[in-house]
N, C-alpha and C positions, 0 to 999 in steps of 0.2 A: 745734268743732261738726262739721266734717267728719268728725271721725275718727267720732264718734258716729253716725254716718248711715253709713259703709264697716261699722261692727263688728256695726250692726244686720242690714244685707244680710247680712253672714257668717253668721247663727246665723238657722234659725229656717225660715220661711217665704221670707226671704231670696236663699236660694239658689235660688228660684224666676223672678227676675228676669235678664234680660240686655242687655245693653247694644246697642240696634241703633242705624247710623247709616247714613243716606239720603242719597245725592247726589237734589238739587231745583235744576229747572231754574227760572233768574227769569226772568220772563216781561219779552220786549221782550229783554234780554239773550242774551249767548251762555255768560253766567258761572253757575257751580252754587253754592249753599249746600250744608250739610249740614245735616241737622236729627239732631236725638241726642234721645233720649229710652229711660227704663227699662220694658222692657216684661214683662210675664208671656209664659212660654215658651211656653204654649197661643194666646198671642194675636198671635205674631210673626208670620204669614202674612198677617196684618190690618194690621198696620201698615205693609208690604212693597205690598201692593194699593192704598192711599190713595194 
């Protein structure tokens, strides 16, 4: 199933996505998450401001 879902982003409309990942500070703590999500290249500024 994985591969199905990497061969789909390859081809297509696909190659419009990219992969950003956010250090997130936990609250009360001193420790960061990251969060990862596939974003459209026009909407990466948006995800980066949240």
């Amino acid at each position: 199933m994985a591969k199905k879902t990497v061969a789909s982003l390859q081809t297509g409309s696909g190659k419009d996505f990219i992969k950003c990942i956010k250090p997130v500070k936990e609250k009360g703590k001193k420790a960061y998450t990251f969060e990862q999500r596939m974003v459209h290249k026009d909407k990466v500024s948006e995800f980066f401001k949240k």
